[in-house]
VEXDREN-2710 file (C-alpha; in Angstrom, 1 decimal):
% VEXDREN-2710
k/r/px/py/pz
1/UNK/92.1/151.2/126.6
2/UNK/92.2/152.2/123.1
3/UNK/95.4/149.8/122.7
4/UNK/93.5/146.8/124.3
5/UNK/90.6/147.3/122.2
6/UNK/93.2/147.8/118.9
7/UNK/94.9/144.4/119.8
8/UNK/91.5/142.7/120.5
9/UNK/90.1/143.7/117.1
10/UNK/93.6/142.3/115.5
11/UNK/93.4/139.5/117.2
12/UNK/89.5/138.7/116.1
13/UNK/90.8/139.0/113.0
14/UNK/93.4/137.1/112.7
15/UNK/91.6/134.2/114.3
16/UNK/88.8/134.9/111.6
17/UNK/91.3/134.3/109.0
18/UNK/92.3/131.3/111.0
19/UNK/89.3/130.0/110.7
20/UNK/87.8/130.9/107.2
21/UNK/86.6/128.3/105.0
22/UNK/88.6/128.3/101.3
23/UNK/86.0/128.7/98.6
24/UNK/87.2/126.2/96.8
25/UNK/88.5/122.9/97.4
26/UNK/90.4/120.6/94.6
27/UNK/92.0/117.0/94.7
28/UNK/94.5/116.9/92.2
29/UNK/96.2/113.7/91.0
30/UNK/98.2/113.2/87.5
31/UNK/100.1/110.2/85.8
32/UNK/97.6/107.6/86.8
33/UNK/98.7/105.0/84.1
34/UNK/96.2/102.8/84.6
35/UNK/95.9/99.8/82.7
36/UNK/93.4/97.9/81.6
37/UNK/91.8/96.1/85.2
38/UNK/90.4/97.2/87.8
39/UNK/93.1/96.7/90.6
40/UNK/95.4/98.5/88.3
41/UNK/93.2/102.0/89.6
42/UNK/94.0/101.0/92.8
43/UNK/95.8/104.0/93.3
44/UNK/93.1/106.4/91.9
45/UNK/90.2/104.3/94.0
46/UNK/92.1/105.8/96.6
47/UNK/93.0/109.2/95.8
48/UNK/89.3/109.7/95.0
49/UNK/88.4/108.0/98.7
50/UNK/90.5/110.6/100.0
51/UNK/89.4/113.7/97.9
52/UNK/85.9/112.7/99.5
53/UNK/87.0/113.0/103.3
54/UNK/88.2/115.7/102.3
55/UNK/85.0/117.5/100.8
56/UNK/86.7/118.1/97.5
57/UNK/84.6/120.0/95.8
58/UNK/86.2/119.4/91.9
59/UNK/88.6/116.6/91.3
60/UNK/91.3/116.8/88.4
61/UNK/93.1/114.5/86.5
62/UNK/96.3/116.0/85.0
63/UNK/96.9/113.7/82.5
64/UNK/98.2/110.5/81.1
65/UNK/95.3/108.6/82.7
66/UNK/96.0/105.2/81.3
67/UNK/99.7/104.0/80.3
68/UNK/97.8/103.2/76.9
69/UNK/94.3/103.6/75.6
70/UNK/93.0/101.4/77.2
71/UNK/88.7/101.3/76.8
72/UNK/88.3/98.7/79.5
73/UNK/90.7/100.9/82.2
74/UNK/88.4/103.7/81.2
75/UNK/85.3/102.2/82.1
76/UNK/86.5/100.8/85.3
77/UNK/87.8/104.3/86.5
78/UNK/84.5/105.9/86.0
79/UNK/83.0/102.8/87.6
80/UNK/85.2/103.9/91.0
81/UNK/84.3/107.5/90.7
82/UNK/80.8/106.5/90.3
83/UNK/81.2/104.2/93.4
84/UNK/83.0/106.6/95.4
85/UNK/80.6/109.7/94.9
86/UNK/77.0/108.3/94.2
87/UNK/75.7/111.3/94.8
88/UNK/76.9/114.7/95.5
89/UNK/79.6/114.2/92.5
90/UNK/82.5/116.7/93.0
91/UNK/83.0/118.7/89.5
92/UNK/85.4/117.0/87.4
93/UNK/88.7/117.7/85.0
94/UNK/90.6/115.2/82.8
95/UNK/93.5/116.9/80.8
96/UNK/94.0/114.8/77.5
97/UNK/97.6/113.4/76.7
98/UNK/100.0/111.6/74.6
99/UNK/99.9/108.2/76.6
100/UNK/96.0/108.2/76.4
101/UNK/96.6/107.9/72.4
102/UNK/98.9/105.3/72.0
103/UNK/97.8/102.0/69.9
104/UNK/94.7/105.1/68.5
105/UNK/94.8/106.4/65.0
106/UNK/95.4/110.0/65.8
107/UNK/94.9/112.2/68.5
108/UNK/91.5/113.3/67.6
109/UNK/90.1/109.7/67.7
110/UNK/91.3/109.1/70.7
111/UNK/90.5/111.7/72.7
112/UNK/86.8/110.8/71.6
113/UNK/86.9/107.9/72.6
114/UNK/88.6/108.7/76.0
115/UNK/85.6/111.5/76.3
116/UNK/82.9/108.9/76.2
117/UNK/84.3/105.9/77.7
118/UNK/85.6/107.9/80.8
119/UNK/82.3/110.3/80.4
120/UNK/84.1/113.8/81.1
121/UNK/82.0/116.3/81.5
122/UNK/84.2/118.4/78.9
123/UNK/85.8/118.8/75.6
124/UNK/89.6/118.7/75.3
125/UNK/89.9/122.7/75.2
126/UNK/87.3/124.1/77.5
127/UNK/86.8/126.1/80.5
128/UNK/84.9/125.7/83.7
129/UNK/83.8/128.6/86.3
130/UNK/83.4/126.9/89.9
131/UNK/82.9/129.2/92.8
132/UNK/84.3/132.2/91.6
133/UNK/87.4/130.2/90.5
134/UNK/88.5/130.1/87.2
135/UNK/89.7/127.2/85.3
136/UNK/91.2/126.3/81.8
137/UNK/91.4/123.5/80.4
138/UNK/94.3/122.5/77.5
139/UNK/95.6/119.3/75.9
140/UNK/98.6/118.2/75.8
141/UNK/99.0/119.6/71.8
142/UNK/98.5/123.5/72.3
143/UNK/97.4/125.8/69.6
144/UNK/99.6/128.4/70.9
145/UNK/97.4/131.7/69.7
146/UNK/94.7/129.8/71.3
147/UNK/96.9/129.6/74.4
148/UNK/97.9/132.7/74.6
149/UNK/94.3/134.5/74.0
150/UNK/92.7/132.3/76.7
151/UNK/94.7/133.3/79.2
152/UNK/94.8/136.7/78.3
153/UNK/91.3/137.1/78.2
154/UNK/90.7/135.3/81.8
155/UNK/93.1/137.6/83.2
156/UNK/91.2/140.6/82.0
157/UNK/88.0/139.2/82.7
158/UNK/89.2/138.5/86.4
159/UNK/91.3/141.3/87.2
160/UNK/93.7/140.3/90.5
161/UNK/92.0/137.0/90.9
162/UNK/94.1/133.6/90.2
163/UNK/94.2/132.2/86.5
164/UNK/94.4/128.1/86.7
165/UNK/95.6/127.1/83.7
166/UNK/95.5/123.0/84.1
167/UNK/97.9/122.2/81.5
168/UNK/99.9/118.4/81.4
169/UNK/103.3/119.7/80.7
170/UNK/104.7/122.6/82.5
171/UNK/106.5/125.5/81.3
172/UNK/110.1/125.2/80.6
173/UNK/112.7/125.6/83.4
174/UNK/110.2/126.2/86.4
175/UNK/109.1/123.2/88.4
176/UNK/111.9/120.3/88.5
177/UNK/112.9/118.3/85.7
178/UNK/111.2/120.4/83.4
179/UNK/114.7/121.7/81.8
180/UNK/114.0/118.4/79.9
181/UNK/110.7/118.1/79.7
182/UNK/108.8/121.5/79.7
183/UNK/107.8/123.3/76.9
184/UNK/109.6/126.8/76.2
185/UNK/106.2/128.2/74.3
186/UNK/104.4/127.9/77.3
187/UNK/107.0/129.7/79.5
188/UNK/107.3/132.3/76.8
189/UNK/103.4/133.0/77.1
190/UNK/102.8/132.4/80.6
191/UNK/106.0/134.9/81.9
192/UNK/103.0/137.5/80.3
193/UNK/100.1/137.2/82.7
194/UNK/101.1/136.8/86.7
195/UNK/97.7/136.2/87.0
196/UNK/98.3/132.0/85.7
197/UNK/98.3/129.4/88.0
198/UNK/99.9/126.5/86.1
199/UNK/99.2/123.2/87.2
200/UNK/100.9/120.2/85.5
201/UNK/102.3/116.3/85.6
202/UNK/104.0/114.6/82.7
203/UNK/107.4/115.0/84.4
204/UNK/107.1/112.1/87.2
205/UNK/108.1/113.6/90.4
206/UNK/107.9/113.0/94.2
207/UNK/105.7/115.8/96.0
208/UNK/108.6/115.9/99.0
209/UNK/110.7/117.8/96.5
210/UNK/110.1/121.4/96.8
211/UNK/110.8/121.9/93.2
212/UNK/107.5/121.2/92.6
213/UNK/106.6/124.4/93.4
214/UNK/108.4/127.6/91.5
215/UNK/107.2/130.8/91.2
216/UNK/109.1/133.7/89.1
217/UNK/106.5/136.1/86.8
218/UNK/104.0/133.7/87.4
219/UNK/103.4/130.5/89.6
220/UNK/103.6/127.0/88.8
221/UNK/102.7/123.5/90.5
222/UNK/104.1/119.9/89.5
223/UNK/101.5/117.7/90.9
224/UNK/103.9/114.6/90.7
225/UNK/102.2/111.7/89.7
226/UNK/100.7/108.3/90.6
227/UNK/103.2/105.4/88.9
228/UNK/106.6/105.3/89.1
229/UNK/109.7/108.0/88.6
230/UNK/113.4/108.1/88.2
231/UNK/114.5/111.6/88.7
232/UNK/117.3/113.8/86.5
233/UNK/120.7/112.8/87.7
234/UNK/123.6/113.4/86.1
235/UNK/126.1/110.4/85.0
236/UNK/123.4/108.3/87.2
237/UNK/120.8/105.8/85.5
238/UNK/118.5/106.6/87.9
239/UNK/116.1/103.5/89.7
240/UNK/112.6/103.3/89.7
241/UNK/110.6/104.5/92.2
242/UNK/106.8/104.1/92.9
243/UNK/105.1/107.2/94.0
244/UNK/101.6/107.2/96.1
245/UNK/101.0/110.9/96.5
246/UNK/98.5/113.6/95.6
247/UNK/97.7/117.1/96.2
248/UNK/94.6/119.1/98.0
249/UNK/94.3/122.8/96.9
250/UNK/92.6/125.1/99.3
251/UNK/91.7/128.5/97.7
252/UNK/91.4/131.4/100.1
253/UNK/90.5/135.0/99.6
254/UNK/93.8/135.8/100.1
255/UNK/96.4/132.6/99.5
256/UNK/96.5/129.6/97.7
257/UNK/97.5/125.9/100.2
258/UNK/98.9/123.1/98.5
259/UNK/99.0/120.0/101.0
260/UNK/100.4/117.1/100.4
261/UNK/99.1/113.4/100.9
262/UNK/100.8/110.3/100.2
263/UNK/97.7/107.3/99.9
264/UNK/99.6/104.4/101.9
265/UNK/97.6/106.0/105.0
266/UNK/96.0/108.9/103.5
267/UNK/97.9/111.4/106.0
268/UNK/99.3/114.9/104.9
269/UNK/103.1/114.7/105.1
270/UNK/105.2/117.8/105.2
271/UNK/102.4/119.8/106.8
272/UNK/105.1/122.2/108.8
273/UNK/106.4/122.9/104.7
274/UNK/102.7/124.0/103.4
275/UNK/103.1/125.5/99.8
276/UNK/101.2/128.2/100.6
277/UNK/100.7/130.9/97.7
278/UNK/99.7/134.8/99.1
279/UNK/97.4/136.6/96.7
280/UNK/97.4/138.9/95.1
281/UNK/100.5/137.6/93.5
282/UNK/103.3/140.0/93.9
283/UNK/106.8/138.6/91.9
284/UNK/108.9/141.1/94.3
285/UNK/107.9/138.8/97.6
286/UNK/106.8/135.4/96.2
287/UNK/107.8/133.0/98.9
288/UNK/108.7/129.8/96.2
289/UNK/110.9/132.3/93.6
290/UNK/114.4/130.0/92.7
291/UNK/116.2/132.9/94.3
292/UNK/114.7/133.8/97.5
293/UNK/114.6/130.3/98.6
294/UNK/118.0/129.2/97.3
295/UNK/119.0/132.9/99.8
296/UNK/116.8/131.2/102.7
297/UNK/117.8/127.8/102.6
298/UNK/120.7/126.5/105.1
299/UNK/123.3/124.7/103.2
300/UNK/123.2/121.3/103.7
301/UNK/126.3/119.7/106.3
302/UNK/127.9/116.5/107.0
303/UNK/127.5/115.6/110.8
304/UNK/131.6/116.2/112.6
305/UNK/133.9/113.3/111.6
306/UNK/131.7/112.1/108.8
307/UNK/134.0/109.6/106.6
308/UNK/133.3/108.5/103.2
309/UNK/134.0/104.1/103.3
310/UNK/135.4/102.4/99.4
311/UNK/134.9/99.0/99.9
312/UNK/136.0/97.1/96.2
313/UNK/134.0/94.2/95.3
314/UNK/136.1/90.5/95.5
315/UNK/135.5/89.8/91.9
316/UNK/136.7/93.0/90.6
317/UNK/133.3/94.5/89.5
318/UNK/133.9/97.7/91.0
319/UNK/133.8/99.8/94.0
320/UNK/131.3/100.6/96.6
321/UNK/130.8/104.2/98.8
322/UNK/129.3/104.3/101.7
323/UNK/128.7/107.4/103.8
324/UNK/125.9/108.9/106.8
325/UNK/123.3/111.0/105.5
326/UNK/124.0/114.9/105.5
327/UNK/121.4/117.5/107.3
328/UNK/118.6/118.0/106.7
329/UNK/117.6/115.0/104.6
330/UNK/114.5/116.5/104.1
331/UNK/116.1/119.1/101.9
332/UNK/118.9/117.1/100.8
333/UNK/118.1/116.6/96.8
334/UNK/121.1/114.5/95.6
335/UNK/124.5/113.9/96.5
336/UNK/127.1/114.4/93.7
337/UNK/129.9/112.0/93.1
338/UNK/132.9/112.9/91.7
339/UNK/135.9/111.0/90.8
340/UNK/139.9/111.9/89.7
341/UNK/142.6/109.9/88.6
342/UNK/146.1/111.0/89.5
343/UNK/148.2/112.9/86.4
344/UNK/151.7/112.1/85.7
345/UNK/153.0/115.8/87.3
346/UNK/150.6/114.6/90.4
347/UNK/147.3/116.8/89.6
348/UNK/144.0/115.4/90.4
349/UNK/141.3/115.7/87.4
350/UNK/138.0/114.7/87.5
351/UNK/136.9/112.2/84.8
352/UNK/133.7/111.3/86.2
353/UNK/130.5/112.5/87.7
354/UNK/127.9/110.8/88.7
355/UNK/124.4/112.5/91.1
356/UNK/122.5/110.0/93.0
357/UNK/119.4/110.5/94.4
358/UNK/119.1/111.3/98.3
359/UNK/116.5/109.5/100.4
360/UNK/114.1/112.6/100.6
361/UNK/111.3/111.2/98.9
362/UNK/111.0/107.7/101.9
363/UNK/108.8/109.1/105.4
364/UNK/111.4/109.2/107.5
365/UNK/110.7/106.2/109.4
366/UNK/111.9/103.9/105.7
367/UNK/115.5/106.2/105.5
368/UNK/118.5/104.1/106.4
369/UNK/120.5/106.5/107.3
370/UNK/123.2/106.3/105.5
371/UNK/123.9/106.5/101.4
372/UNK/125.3/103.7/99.1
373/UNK/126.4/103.8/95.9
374/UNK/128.4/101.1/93.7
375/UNK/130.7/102.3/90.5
376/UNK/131.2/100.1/87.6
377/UNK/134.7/98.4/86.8
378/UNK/134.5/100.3/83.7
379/UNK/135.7/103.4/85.6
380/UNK/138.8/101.7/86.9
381/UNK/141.9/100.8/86.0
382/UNK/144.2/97.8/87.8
383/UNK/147.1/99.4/89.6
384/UNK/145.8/103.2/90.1
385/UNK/144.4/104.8/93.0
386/UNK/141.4/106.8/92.3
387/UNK/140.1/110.3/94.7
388/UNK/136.9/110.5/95.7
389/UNK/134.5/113.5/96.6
390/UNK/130.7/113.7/97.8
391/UNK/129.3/116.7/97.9
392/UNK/125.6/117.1/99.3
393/UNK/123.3/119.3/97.2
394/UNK/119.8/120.7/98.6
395/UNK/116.8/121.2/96.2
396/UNK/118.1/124.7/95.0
397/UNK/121.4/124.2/94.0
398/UNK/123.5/125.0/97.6
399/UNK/126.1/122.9/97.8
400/UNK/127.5/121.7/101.2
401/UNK/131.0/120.9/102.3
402/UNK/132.3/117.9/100.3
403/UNK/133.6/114.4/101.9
404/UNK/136.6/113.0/100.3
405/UNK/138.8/109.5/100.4
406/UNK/141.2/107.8/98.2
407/UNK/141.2/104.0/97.4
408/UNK/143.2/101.7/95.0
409/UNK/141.9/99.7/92.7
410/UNK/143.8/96.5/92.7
411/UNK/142.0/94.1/90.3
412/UNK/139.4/95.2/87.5
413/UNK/136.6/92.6/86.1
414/UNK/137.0/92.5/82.1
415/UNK/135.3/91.1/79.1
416/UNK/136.2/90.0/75.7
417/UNK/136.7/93.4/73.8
418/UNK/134.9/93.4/70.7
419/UNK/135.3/96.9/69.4
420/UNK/137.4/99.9/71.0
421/UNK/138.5/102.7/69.7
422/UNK/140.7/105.6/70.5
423/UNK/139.7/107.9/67.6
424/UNK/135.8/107.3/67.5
425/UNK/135.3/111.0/65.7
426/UNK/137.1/109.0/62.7
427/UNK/136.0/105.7/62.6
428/UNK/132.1/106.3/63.8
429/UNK/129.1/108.2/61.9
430/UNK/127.0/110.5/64.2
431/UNK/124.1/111.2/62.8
432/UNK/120.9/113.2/63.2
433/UNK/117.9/111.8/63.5
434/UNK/116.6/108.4/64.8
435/UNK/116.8/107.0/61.6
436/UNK/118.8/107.8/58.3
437/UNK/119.6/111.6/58.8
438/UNK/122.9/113.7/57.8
439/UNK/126.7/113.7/59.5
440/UNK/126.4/116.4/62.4
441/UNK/128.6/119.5/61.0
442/UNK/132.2/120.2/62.8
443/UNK/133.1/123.2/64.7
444/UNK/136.8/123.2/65.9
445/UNK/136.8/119.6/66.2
446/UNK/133.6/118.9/68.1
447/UNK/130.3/118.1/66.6
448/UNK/127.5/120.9/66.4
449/UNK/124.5/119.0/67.7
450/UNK/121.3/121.0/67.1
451/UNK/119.3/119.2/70.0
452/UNK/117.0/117.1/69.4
453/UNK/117.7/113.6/68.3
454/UNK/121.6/112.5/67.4
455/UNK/123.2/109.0/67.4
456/UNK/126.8/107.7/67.1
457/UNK/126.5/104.3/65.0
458/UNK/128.1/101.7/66.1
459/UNK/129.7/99.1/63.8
460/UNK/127.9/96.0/62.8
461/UNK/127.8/92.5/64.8
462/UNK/129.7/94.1/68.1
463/UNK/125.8/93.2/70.0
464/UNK/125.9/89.6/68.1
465/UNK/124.8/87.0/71.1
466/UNK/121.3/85.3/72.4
467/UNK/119.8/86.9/74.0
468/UNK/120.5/88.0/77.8
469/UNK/124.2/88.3/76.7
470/UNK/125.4/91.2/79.1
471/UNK/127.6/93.7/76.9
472/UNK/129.6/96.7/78.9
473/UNK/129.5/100.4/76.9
474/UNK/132.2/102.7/78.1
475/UNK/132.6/105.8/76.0
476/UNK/134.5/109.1/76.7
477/UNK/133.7/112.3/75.8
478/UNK/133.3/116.2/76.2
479/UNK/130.4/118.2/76.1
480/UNK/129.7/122.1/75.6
481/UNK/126.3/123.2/76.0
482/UNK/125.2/126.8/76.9
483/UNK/122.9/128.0/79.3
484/UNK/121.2/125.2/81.7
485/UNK/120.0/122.5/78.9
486/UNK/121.1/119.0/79.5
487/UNK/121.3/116.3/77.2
488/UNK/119.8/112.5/77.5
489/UNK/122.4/109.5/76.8
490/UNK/120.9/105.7/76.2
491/UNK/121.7/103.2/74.5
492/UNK/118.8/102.4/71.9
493/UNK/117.9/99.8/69.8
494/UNK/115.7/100.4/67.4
495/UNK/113.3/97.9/66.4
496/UNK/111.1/97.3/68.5
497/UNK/112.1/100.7/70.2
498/UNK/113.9/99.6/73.1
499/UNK/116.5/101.1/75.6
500/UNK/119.6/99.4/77.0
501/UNK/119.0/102.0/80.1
502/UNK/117.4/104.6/81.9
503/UNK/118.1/108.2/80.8
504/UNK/121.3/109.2/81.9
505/UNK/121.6/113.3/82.0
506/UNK/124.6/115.3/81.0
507/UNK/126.2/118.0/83.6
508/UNK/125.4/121.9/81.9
509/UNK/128.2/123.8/80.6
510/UNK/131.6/122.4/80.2
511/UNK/131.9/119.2/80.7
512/UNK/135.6/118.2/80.9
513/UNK/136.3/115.1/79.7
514/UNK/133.8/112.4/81.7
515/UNK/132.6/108.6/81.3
516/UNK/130.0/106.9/80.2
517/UNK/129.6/103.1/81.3
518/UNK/126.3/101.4/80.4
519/UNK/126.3/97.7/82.1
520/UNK/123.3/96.0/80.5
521/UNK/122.2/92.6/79.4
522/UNK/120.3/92.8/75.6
523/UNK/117.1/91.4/75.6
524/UNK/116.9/90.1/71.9
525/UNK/119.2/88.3/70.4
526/UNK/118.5/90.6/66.7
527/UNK/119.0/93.8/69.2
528/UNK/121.8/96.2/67.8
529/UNK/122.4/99.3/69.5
530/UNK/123.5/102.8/68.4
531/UNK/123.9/105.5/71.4
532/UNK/121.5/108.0/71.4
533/UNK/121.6/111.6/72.7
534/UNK/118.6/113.5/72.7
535/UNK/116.9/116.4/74.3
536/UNK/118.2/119.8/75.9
537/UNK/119.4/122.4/73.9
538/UNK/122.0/122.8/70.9
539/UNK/125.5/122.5/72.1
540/UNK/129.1/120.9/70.9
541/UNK/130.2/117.3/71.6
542/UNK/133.7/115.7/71.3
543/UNK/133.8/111.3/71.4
544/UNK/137.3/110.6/72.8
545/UNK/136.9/106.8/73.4
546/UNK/134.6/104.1/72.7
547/UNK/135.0/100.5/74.4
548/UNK/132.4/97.8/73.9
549/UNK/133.3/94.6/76.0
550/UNK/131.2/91.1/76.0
551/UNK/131.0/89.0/78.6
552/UNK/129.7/85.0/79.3
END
C-alpha cells in the first residue's frame, strides 16, 4: 500500500509539472530588415499575429529592425503592432543596432529617432522586471564595465534564477557562425556568471540548426532572423536563402522551452527536438554543451551502395556532383567536398575544398533528395583526371563515411588571360587596411596578417570592360591560422563599396595549398577590384598563383 500510494503521489506530480503554466511567455524575432512600406513587414505582421495566439506576454525585437533607417518603415511597424494588440499590449523590447543607423549622423541620433518613431517603451540601455523574470537590455555598442556590472549585479540580486541578457550579437565561438561574427568581450564576461541567458541575432541563421543553441559556462540562443541568410561554408560562396521563422520562450520554475515556428503556416516545426533548458543551470549536465551533444549524436551515414555521379558540362564550364542525401538530413549540416589531382610519383593531394550547405533548413516535404553541386572550369585542367570525396558532416563536427569517384576532365572553358602570375608574393602589394595601409610583415616566407582587414592589389586595367563583362579570379594559396578563426575572401571594389561575391570562408588550421575561383560579372564599367581577406583571427598567408581571365 505504501508503494501504491508513493507511485500515485509521483505520478500527481509529475502530471502537475505536465501541466504547469510557464510564468512567462516571450515571442522573440530578430533581423527584421524592414524597409520602408508596409508589405515590406509582412513578415513581422505575422510574427506578431502569431505571438498573440500564442498569449505572448512580452514580445522582443533582437535587432536590426529596418535594413536602413528607415522613419516611414518605423511608423508602419508600430502601426501593425498597434493593429495586432489594441488592447492588452504584450510588454515590448527593441535592441538598437548598426543597420538601424545607416544613412543617420551617428549612433546617438539615430537611436532617438528610432525610440520615437517606433515608440519603445525603453531607452537603449535599460532593464525590465516582468513576472519575476529578469531582463537586460544592451545595444549593439557595449560599454563593457557597464556590461559586465549589470550582469553581475542581476545575478546577485536574483540568486539561482535566469539572467536574460538580450544582446544583438552573441558571444564569440558559442552559437553558429559566431566564430566570425561574435564578439570575444562578451564571451570573456559572460563565461563569469552561469546565471546569463544570452539571447542574440545579427548572425542570420536558420532555427533548424541546432547550433543555435550552445550552452558551456553559460547559455546562449541565436534567434535566427527574419530576411535572408547564407551560412559559413568553406571554399563555398554560399546562396541566399529566405528565412520565415521565429522563436516562443516558455519560462518554467524549473526549465527554459524554446519552440520553434516558421510563419508560412504558423506551425512549430521540430517539436520532438524542443530546446529545452533545466534550471537551475548546472555546466556538469547541460543538455546543449558542444561536447555532450557532439558524444550523443549518431554520425551521419550514406544509405548501402550510395555513388557519387560527375557529369562535365558540354561547353567545358566545369563539372557537376550529384549524390542521395545521407541520414539523418535533419542533422546533416553540410557536406564537404574535396578534390585531388594525381602527382607525378602517383599520390593523390587535395588542392581544393569546398562545404556546401545540406537541405536541413527546407520542411521535409521541399527536400529533393538528393545533393548537387557544380565546380568551376577554373579547378580543372584539360587532359587530367581529378578524385573526388564527399564527406557528410552533422551540426557538431562528426564526420560520416566519405563517398568517392574519379572523372576526367577532357575539355576546360577559357578566357582571354589578362594577368597571371606564378610569383604573386613578388609582383603584388598586400596591404592592410581597406584603404592606403602598410606592406603585411614576412615570417618565413608567408605574410603575418594581424586579422582584421588585408588586401592583395591587383594591377591596374586587368577589370577594364562595360559593364556586365564576366571576369574569372583564380588564386592559389596557403593559409596558417591557429585555433578555430577563419578568414573571409571577396573580391571588393571599392567605390561604391561593392563585392564581386558572397563571403567565402577559409578552412581553420593548415590549409595546404587550395583554390580560389571567383566567377562573377562586374557591374560598373569604373569597377576595379582588389581581393579582400578580412575577419577571424591573426594567422600566416602564402599567394602561390594568381590568374585573372576575361571573357565576351
Amino acid at each position: 500500500m505504501k508503494l501504491s500510494r508513493v507511485l500515485s503521489l509521483g505520478t500527481v506530480l509529475s502530471c502537475a509539472l505536465l501541466a504547469e503554466e510557464p510564468v512567462l511567455r516571450v515571442g522573440i524575432m530578430t533581423d527584421t530588415h524592414i524597409k520602408t512600406t508596409r508589405e515590406s513587414c509582412s513578415l513581422v505582421q505575422s510574427a506578431l499575429e502569431l505571438f498573440k495566439e500564442q498569449k505572448a506576454d512580452l514580445v522582443i525585437n533582437v535587432g536590426d529592425i529596418a535594413d536602413l533607417h528607415y522613419p516611414e518603415g518605423y511608423r508602419h511597424y508600430r502601426d501593425i503592432f498597434n493593429e495586432t494588440f489594441p488592447q492588452d499590449k504584450p510588454k515590448e523590447i527593441y535592441i538598437y543596432a548598426n543597420h538601424d543607423t545607416i544613412n543617420q549622423p551617428d549612433w546617438d541620433t539615430a537611436f532617438a529617432a528610432v525610440k520615437e518613431l517606433l515608440q519603445v517603451p525603453h531607452h537603449p540601455r535599460d532593464q525590465l522586471e516582468i513576472n519575476g523574470c529578469f531582463f537586460l537590455i544592451f545595444p549593439q555598442r557595449i560599454d563593457v564595465e557597464d556590461y559586465e556590472n549589470a550582469i553581475k549585479e542581476a545575478s546577485a540580486k536574483y540568486p539561482g534564477q535566469p539572467v536574460f541578457v538580450i544582446d544583438h550579437v552573441p558571444p564569440y565561438d558559442t552559437t553558429r557562425n559566431s566564430l566570425v561574427w561574435g564578439d570575444y568581450r562578451r564571451r570573456q564576461i559572460l563565461d563569469r556568471y552561469p546565471q546569463a541567458v544570452h539571447i542574440s541575432g545579427h548572425t542570420h541563421n536558420s532555427l533548424r540548426n541546432e547550433m543555435c543553441i550552445w550552452q558551456g559556462n553559460f547559455t546562449c540562443v541565436n534567434a535566427g532572423c527574419l530576411q535572408s541568410w547564407g551560412g559559413s561554408l568553406v571554399g563555398t560562396a554560399p546562396t541566399s536563402k529566405k528565412s520565415d521563422e521565429v522563436l516562443i520562450m516558455e519560462v518554467f520554475s524549473h526549465k527554459i522551452d524554446f519552440r520553434r515556428f516558421s510563419l508560412a503556416d504558423k506551425k512549430e516545426f521540430l517539436a520532438d527536438k524542443l530546446w529545452s533548458v533545466p534550471w537551475p543551470f548546472d555546466k556538469a549536465t547541460a543538455p546543449y554543451s558542444m561536447a555532450a551533444r557532439k558524444a550523443k549524436a549518431p554520425r551521419p551515414q550514406f544509405p548501402a551502395g550510395a555513388k557519387i555521379s560527375v557529369t562535365p558540362d558540354s561547353t567545358g564550364a566545369g563539372l557537376t556532383l550529384q549524390f542521395p542525401y545521407a541520414h539523418d538530413p535533419d542533422s546533416v549540416e553540410v557536406y564537404k567536398i574535396e578534390i585531388s589531382h594525381q602527382e607525378a610519383d602517383g599520390s593523390w593531394v587535395v588542392f581544393t575544398r569546398q562545404d556546401i550547405q545540406a537541405d536541413f533548413y527546407l520542411p521535409p516535404p521541399q527536400r529533393p533528395g538528393q545533393q548537387t553541386h557544380a565546380f568551376n572550369a577554373g579547378y580543372f585542367a584539360a587532359g587530367k583526371t581529378y578524385r573526388f570525396l564527399v564527406t557528410p558532416i552533422d551540426f557538431f563536427g562528426n564526420e560520416g563515411a566519405s563517398l568517392q569517384a574519379e572523372a576526367a576532365v577532357s575539355n576546360v572553358e577559357q578566357g582571354e588571360v589578362v594577368y597571371e602570375s606564378s610569383r604573386p608574393m613578388q609582383e603584388l602589394p598586400f596591404l592592410s587596411g581597406l584603404s592606403d595601409g602598410s606592406p603585411l610583415p614576412l615570417v618565413d616566407g608567408f605574410y603575418h596578417h594581424k586579422s582584421g582587414n588585408a588586401r592583395l592589389v591587383l594591377p591596374d586595367n586587368v577589370w577594364a570592360g562595360p559593364a556586365k563583362t564576366r571576369f574569372r579570379f583564380t588564386i592559389d594559396m596557403e593559409m596558417k591560422q591557429p585555433g578555430p578563426g577563419q578568414w573571409t575572401l571577396v573580391l571588393r571594389n571599392p567605390v561604391p563599396l561593392t563585392n564581386a561575391n558572397a563571403r567565402i570562408y577559409t578552412p581553420p588550421g593548415e590549409s595546404g595549398i587550395q583554390r580560389y575561383v571567383i566567377d562573377f560579372r562586374k557591374r560598373g564599367e569604373d569597377y576595379n577590384y582588389y581581393f579582400l581577406i578580412r575577419e577571424g583571427n591573426a594567422g600566416f598567408v602564402q599567394f602561390k598563383y594568381v590568374k585573372i581571365e576575361r571573357f565576351p
